[in-house]
ZAMARGU-4260 file (C-alpha; in steps of 0.2 Angstrom, whole numbers, plus 5000, padded with zeros to 4 digits):
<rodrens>
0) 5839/5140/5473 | 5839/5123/5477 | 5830/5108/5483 | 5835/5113/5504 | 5825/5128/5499
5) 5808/5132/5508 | 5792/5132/5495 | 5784/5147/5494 | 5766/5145/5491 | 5755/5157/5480
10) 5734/5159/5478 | 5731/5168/5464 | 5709/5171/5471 | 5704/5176/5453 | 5708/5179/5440
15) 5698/5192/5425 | 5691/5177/5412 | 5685/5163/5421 | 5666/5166/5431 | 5654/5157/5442
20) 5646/5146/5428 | 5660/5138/5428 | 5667/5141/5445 | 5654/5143/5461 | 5668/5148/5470
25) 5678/5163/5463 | 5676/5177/5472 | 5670/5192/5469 | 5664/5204/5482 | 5678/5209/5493
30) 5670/5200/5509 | 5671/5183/5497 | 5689/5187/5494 | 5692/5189/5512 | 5685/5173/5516
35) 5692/5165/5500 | 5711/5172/5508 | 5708/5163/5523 | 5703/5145/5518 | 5720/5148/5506
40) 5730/5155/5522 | 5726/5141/5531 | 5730/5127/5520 | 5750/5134/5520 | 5747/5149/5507
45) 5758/5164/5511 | 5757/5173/5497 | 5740/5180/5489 | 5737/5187/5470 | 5725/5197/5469
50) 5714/5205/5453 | 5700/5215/5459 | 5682/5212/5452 | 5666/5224/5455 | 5654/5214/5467
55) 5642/5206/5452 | 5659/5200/5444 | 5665/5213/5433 | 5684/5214/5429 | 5690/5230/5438
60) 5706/5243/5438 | 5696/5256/5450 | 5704/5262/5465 | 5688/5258/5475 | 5688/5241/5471
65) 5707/5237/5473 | 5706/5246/5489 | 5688/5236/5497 | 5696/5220/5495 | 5714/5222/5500
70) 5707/5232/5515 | 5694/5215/5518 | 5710/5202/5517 | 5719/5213/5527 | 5709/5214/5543
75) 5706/5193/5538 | 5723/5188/5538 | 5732/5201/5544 | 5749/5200/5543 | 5749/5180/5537
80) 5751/5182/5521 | 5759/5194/5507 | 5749/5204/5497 | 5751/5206/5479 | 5740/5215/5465
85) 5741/5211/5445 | 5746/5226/5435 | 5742/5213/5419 | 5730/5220/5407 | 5723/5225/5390
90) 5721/5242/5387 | 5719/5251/5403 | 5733/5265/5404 | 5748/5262/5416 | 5743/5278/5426
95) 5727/5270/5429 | 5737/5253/5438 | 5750/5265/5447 | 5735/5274/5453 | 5729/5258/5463
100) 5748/5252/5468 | 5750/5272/5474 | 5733/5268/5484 | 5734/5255/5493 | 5753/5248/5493
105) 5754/5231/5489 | 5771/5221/5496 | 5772/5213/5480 | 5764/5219/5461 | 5765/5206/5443
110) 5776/5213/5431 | 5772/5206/5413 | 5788/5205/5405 | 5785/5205/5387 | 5771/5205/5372
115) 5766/5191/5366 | 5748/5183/5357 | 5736/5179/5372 | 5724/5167/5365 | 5712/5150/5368
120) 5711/5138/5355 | 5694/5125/5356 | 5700/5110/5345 | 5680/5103/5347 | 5676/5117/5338
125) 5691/5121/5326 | 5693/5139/5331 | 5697/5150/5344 | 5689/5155/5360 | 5698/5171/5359
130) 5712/5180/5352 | 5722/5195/5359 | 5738/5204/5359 | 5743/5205/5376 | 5755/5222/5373
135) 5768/5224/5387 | 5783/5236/5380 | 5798/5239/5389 | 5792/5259/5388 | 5779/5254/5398
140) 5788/5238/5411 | 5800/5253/5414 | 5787/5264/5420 | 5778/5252/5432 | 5793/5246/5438
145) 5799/5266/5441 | 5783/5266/5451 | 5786/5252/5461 | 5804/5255/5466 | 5797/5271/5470
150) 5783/5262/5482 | 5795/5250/5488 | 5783/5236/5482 | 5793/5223/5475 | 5790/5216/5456
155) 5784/5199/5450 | 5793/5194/5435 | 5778/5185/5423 | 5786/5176/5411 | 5777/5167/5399
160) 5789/5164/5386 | 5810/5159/5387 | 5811/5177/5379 | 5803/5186/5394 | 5815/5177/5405
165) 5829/5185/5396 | 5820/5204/5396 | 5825/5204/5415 | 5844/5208/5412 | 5842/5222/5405
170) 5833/5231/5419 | 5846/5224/5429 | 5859/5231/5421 | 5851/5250/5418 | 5852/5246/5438
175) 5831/5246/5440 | 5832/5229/5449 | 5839/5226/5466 | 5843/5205/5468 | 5835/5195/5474
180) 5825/5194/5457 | 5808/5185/5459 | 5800/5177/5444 | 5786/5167/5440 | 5785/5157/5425
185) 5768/5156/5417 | 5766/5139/5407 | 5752/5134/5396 | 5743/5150/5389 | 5744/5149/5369
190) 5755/5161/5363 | 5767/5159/5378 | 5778/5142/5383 | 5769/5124/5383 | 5764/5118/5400
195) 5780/5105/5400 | 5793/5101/5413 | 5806/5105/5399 | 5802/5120/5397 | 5801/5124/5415
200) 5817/5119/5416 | 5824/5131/5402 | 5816/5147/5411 | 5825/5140/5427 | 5843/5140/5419
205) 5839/5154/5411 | 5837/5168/5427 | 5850/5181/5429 | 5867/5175/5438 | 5863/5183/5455
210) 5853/5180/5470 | 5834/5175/5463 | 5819/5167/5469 | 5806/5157/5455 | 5791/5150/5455
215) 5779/5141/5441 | 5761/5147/5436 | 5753/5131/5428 | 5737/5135/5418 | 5724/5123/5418
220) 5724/5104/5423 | 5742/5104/5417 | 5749/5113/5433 | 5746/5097/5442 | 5760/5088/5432
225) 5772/5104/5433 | 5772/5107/5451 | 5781/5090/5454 | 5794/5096/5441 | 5797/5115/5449
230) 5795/5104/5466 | 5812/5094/5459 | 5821/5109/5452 | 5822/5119/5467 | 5805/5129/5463
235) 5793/5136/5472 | 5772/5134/5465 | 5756/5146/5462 | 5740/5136/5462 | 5722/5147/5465
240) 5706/5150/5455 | 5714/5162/5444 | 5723/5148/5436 | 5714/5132/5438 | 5700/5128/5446
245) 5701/5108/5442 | 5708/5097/5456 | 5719/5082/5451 | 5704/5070/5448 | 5695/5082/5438
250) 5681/5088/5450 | 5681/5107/5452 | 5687/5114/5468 | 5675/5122/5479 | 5687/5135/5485
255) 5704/5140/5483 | 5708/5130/5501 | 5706/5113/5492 | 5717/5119/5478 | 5732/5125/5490
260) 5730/5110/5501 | 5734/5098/5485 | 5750/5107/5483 | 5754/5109/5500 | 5752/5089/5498
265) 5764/5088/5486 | 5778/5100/5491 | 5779/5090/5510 | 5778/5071/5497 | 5792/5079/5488
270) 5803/5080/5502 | 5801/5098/5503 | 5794/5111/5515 | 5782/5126/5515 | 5791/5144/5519
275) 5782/5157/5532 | 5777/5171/5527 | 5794/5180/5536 | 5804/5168/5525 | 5794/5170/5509
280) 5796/5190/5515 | 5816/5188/5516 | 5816/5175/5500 | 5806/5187/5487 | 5817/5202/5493
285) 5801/5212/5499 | 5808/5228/5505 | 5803/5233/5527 | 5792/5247/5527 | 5793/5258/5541
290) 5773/5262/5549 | 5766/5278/5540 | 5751/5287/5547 | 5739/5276/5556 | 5750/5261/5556
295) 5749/5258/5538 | 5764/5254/5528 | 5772/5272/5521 | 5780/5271/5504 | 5802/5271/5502
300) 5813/5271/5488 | 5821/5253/5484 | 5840/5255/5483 | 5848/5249/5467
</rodrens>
């Protein structure tokens, strides 16, 4: 990658903690994700993260609810943007998230590439928010990713820690992987990497020695000091709901729109330029579908 690179930019719409006392605009109903995909879309989004909620907010796996709201940013944005669902969570079964990928076929799915501590630490208070073990086994990356080379729906890489970064190799060579490789790097969560451009840059130099695309996932106010630095490293930037729902001065952002349009901002201040969604297709290595029954995309095998 490098700095003649287009930027690839990613809305994460919402994510499973945060909620409307503390954020108006996350969505939740699948008409609210639609709407929320297109203020992102067109602000220079072309890639879209999607965990699905229940429409009073719940955090859901179902089907269902997977299905209404990729079906409602679908007929939004049509073919503007990728589409890409989390298989991140704490104990729901991997059948159940291969049951919503087989579903509804996502271009693109998260791939949490190790275990780690998952945790939020309140210094006011001298203790901790929360505190979990975010459990991802290679047993079990091995068998999302079976299922998505199977779906031909390309992986996200999450890598929250240098360690995770090094985890991809050997999926590569057990020949699991086709190149490019596409990774994001997940900076700030306690138990993972500290949100710093040094660390960053260590993930960078760290990816695989073959054709690969990355991007950095900055949690909380901090993402707004680690764009620039994946900006000046060749990178490409996440921004949404999901992650961080302050804008630069502090004020909280009344859609994911005004959170994409900083970092549009910044990517053309840094001398760089936003990819489309062909060349964010051809960058992350999402594999061509051919039309299955009704025009919807029908499922392939991605070659090793």
């Amino acid at each position: 990658m490098s700095l003649q690179d287009p930027v690839v930019l990613t809305c994460a719409l919402s994510g499973v903690l945060a909620n409307r006392d503390q954020c108006p605009a996350i969505p939740y109903t699948p008409q609210e994700y639609a709407a929320e995909a297109r203020r992102a879309v067109d602000e220079g989004a072309v890639h879209l993260h999607i965990h699905a909620r229940k429409p009073d907010g719940t955090p859901s796996y179902e089907v269902e609810d997977f299905a209404a709201i990729s079906a409602a940013i679908r007929a939004e944005v049509a073919d503007a943007a990728i589409v890409n669902f989390s298989t991140g969570t704490v104990g729901v079964p991997v059948a159940k998230r291969v049951a919503y990928l087989e579903a509804c076929l996502p271009e693109v799915a998260a791939l949490n590439m190790g275990s780690m501590n998952y945790a939020k630490y309140s210094s006011a208070r001298r203790a901790f928010v929360f505190d979990m073990v975010f459990a991802n086994p290679f047993g079990e990356i091995i068998e999302l990713l079976e299922a998505m080379r199977a779906l031909s729906i390309k992986p996200e890489h999450e890598c929250f820690d240098l360690g995770h970064v090094g985890s991809i190799a050997p999926l590569l060579d057990m020949g699991l992987l086709a190149p490019p490789v596409h990774a994001d790097f997940v900076l700030g969560v306690l138990g993972g990497a500290p949100a710093t451009p040094g660390n960053l840059a260590a993930m960078a130099e760290n990816m695989p020695d073959c054709p690969h695309h990355w991007g950095v996932i900055g949690i909380g106010r901090p993402q707004w000091a680690l764009i620039p630095a994946a900006l000046s490293l060749g990178g490409s930037v996440r921004v949404g709901l999901e992650d961080n729902f302050r804008l630069p001065n502090g004020d909280v952002a009344s859609s994911n729109g005004e959170l994409v349009a900083v970092a549009a901002q910044m990517t053309l201040a840094a001398g760089r330029r936003l990819a489309n969604v062909s060349e964010a297709r051809q960058m992350l290595g999402i594999p061509v579908r051919s039309p299955g029954p009704g025009g919807a995309p029908a499922p392939g095998g991605i070659p090793a």
